[in-house]
Structures are given as C-alpha cells and as structure tokens.
C-alpha positions in Angstrom: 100.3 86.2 80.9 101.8 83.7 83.1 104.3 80.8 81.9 105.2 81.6 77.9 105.4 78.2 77.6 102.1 77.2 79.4 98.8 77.3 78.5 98.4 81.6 79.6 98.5 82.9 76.1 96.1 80.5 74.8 93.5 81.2 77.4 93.9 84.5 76.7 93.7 84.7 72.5 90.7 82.3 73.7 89.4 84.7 76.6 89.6 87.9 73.8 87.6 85.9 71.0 85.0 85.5 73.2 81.9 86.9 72.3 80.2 86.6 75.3 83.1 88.5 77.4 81.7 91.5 78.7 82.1 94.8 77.0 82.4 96.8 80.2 85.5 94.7 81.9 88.7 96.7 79.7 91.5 94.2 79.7 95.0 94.6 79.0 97.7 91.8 78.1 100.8 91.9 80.5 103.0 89.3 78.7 104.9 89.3 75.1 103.4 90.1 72.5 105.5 87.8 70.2 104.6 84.8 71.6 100.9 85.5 71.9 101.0 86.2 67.9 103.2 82.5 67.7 100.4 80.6 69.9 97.8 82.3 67.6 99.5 81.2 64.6 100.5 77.7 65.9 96.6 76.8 67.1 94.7 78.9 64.2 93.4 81.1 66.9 92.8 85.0 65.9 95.5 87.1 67.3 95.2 90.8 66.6 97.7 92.1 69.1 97.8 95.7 69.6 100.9 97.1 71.3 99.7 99.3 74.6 101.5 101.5 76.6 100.1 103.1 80.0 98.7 106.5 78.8 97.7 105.6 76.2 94.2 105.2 75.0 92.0 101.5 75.4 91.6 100.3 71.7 88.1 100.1 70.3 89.0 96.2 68.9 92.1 94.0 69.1 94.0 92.8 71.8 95.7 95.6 74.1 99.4 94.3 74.8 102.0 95.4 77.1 104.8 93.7 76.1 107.7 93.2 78.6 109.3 90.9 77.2 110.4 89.4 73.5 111.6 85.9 73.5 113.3 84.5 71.1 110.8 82.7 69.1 113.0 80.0 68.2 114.0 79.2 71.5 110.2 78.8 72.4 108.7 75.6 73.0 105.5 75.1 74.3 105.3 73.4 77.8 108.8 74.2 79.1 110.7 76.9 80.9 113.8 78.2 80.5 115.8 80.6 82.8 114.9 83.4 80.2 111.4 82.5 80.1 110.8 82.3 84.0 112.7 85.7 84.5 110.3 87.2 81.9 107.6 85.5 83.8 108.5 86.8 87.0 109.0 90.7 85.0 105.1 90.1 84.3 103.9 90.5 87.7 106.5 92.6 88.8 105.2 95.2 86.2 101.5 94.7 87.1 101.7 94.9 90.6 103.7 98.5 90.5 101.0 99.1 87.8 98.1 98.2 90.3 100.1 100.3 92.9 99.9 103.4 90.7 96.4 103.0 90.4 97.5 102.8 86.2 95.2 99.5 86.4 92.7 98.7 88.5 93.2 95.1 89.6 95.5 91.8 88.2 94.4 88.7 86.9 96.8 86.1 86.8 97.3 83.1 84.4 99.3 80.4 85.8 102.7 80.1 86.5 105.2 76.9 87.3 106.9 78.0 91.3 110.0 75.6 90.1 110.3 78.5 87.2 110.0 81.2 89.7 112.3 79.7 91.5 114.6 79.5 88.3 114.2 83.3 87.8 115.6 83.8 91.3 112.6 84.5 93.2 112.5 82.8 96.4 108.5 82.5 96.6 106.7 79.2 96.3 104.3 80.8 94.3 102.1 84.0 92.9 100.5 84.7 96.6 103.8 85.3 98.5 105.2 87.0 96.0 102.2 89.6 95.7 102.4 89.5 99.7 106.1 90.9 99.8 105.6 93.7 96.7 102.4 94.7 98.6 103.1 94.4 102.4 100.4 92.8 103.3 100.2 91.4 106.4 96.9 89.6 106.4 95.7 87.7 103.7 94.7 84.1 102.5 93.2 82.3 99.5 89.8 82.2 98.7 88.1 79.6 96.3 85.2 81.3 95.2 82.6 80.3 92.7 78.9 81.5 92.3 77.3 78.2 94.3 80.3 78.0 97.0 83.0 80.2 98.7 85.7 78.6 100.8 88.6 80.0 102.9 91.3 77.8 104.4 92.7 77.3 108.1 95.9 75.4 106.8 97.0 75.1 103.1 100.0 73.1 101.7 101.2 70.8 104.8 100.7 67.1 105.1 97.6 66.0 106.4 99.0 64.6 109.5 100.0 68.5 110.6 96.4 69.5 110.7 95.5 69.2 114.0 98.9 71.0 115.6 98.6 73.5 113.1 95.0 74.6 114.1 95.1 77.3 116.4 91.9 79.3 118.0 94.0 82.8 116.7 94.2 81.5 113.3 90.8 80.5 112.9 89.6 83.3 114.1 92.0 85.4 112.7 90.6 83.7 109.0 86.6 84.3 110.1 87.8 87.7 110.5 89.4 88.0 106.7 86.5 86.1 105.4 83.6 88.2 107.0 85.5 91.2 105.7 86.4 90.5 102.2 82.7 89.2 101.9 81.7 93.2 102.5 84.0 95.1 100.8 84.8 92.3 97.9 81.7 91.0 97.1 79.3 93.5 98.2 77.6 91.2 100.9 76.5 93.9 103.7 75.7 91.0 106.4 77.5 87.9 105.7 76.8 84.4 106.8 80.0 82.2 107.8 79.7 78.9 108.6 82.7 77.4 110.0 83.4 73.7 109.1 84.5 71.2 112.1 87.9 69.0 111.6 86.2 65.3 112.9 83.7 63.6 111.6 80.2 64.7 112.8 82.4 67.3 114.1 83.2 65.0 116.8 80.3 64.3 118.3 80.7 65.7 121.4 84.2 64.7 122.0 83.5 61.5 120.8 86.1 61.5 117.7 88.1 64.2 119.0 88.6 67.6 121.0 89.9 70.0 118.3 86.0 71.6 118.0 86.0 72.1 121.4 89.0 73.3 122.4 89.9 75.2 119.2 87.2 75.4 116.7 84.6 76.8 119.2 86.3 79.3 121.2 87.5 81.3 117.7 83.9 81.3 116.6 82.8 82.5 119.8 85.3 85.2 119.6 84.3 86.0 116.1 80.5 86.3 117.0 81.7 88.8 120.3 83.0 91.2 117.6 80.0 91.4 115.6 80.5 88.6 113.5 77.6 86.1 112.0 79.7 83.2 112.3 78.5 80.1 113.2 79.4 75.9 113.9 81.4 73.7 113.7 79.2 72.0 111.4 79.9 68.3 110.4 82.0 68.6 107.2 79.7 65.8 105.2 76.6 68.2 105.2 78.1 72.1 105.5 79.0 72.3 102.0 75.7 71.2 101.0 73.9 74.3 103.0 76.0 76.4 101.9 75.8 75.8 98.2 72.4 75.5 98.8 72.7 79.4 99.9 71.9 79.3 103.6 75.9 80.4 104.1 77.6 82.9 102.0 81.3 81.1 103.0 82.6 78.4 104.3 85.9 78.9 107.0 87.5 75.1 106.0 90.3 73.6 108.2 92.4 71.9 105.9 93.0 72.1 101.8 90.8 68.7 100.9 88.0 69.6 102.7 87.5 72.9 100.8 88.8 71.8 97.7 87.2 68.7 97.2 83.6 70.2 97.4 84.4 73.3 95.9 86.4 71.6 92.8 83.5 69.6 92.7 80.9 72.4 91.9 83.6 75.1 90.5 85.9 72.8 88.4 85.9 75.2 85.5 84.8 78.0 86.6 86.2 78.7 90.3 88.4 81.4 90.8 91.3 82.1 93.2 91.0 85.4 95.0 93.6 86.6 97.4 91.8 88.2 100.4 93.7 91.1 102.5 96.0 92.7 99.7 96.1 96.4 98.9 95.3 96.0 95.3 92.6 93.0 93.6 94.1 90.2 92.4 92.2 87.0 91.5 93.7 84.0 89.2 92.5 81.3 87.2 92.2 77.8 89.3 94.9 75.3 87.5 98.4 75.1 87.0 100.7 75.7 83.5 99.5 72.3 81.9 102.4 71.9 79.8 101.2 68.7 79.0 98.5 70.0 77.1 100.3 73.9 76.2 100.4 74.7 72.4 97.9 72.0 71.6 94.7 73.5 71.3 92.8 71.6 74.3 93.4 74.7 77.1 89.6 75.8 78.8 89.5 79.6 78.9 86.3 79.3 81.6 88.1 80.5 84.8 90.1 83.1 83.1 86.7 84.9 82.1 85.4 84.1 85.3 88.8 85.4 87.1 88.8 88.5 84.9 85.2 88.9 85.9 85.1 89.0 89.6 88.6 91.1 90.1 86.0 93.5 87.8 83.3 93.2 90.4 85.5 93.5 93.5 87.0 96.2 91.9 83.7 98.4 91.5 82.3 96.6 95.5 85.7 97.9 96.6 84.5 101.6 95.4 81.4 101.0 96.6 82.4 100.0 100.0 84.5 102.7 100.1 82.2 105.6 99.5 79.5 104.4 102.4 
C-alpha cells in the first residue's frame, strides 16, 4: 500500500474500480484496511474491502485486504507520516516480501513510499530497492524504466552529475549489458534481445573529439558483452538512440547516467512507465512517482502506472515460468 498518508490507497480503490483491469491478474491489498475504507469515504471512491488471509480463497468481487496494520483513524492525516505510520509502512513490505519468498504470492507491486519515513521507522535504506536487496540477497540487480515504446537501464543513478565520468567503469557497464540482456529473456519473454548502449558525450564524442570515456570505457564493456554472446551494440550518440529504440529497432537502451534515461523515457512513459527491479529472486515492479502528499486525500492521484505496474510483474511472472520450463 505504500505511505498511509500518500496517495497508495487511492490508486489502489482507483486501480480496483477499474473496469478495464484485467480479470486474470488476482490482486491482493498489503496495507490497512481501515485506512483504505477512510480514503474511500473521504474521496467518494467505492471501497468494498474484504479482509484476506493467506489460505484462504481469492474473492469472486471486492477488494482482497491483508491488513497489517490499523491506524488510528484519528491520528490520520493525509500527506504526512508519523513514526507509527512509517513503521506500518515498512511492516508492508516486510510481509510481502517473506510472502513472495514462500511462493504464498507470486510477485509485489509497490505503491510509493517517502525514504525520510523509512528512515523514521528505523530502516537504514534510502529506499524500496535496497531494502528488497537485503531481505532477498541479491547480489546483482538494478532499476529498469520500462514502458511499451522504451526500456532503459542505468550505469549510475543518484550522484551528482559531475561524478559521472569517475563513476563509469568498463566492469559496470558491462556488468549492466549483462543484467539487461538477461532480464529481457527471462522477464519479458524476448528470446534474442537487441541492446543498444548509449555514449556519455555528445555525438558520443566524435572520435575523441569531446571526450575519451567511449573509448576507453564504453567500448571495451560492449565488446566484452558481444564476446559472451551478447547483441549489444554502440555507443550511439545520445540525441538519436532513444529515437531508434522507441522506434523498435532496440529492445533496451544501457544509459549512463539518470537524465539521460529518464528524460526520454519520462517523456514517452510519464503515466504509464513502470519501475522494475532486474536481478532479485522474487518480481517486483512499482509505480513511477513518489507519495505526492501534496495532492494525497484530494481526489487528483493517476492510477495509470499502478495498472501498468500490476500488469507487467503479472507478465514477468508467467515469462519467468516460461523461461524456466525451456
């Protein structure tokens, strides 16, 4: 459910009272049940919560709730935290991960959650990815934007841009191909993907012209990459790849810093791109925004990327089995 006092349980009461949601993808509610019931009540939005335990059988109509928690309604306000509140956060993904584990549920979609919060509730994560890393073990994963027109992976994430060119490294980028080119098989079913890898320059430096990361670094990881068996291919100048690649001539595009996957990707996918978390044990995808408590608990909250989030972690779920049973 994310934040109680985001905008999670209204994307949710919205996601459920969609018509066109699809019949086949069985959702359950990790969250409280109480305060999905007050946001339907407080925004006029239908609300028939069903309390759900594991075991038990998948209702024919409602809303299937396990409740974790039950805040004190009167203490709720919509777009803050409290220390209650982000503990009860936290309790939600702690629960659906050991459920995923258990193979109880099948994958986790996660609504969004404030990292101050988490840090509130005592977990020392700066947000939902690293904390899914440590209860899984994972020991090589990334993020992956990914939206029906474009997919885009990321050398380096949150640093300043400044850091970009120390931070790229011919291990990492090849290390990312390498996540990439397999999560586009097993994840999304793609038996030969197409990876184009973006350059860091403009023009991709021109031959040295504007710099000598693409030849020293870029170049060398892809030409590892492709010596294992992978189609990989660039650096591309950034100003056209994400054209091609949208266009459908790549499946994925390897990015080397946040902006210059985001930006294009944001672009096309604004409401409907979904986060994916390559290289865990267990699917998880999330909605692609934040809390916005400075529209929570007034109506205004998109439920696009939730459906589209609940969606894919369906799909990769059945391409997983799929994969698997080759």
């Amino acid at each position: 459910m994310g934040c109680p006092g985001g905008i999670g349980p209204e994307i949710i009461l919205k996601y459920f009272s969609n018509i066109s949601r699809p019949p086949e993808v069985r959702s359950v509610v990790i969250g409280d049940i109480g305060i999905l019931e007050k946001c339907g009540r407080d925004l006029g939005l239908p609300a028939p919560c069903i309390p759900w335990q594991p075991g038990q059988s998948y209702p024919e109509s409602g809303i299937p709730v396990l409740s974790v928690s039950s805040l004190d309604l009167a203490d709720h306000s919509w777009g803050h935290f409290t220390q209650k509140s982000s503990k009860c956060m936290a309790d939600y993904i702690l629960t659906a991960v050991k459920l995923a584990k258990n193979n109880i549920i099948d994958g986790i979609t996660t609504c969004p959650i404030s990292k101050s919060a988490l840090q509130l509730a005592g977990h020392k994560f700066p947000g939902h990815t690293e904390m899914l890393v440590e209860l899984t073990g994972a020991q090589n994963y990334t993020m992956m934007m990914a939206g029906d027109s474009l997919k885009v992976t990321l050398t380096t994430i949150h640093c300043a841009l400044s850091q970009v060119p120390a931070k790229l490294t011919e291990s990492a980028i090849y290390n990312l191909i390498h996540i990439t080119n397999n999560a586009l098989k097993t994840d999304f079913g793609i038996n030969s993907p197409n990876i184009a890898v973006a350059g860091l320059n403009p023009h991709s430096s021109e031959d040295g012209l504007f710099g000598t990361e693409e030849e020293n670094v870029i170049t060398p990881a892809i030409h590892r990459a492709i010596h294992d068996g992978v189609n990989a291919s660039g650096p591309y100048p950034p100003d056209t790849v994400f054209f091609k690649a949208s266009s459908g001539l790549y499946d994925a595009v390897v990015c080397m810093y946040h902006d210059q996957g985001l930006i294009p990707f944001k672009l096309l996918h604004f409401k409907d791109g979904v986060n994916v978390t390559l290289g865990l044990p267990i699917v998880r995808t999330s909605v692609d925004h934040g809390t916005a408590y400075d529209i929570a608990g007034k109506g205004l909250a998109d439920e696009t990327s939730l459906s589209c989030a609940v969606a894919m972690a369906s799909d990769i779920c059945k391409n997983r089995i799929t994969h698997n049973s080759k």
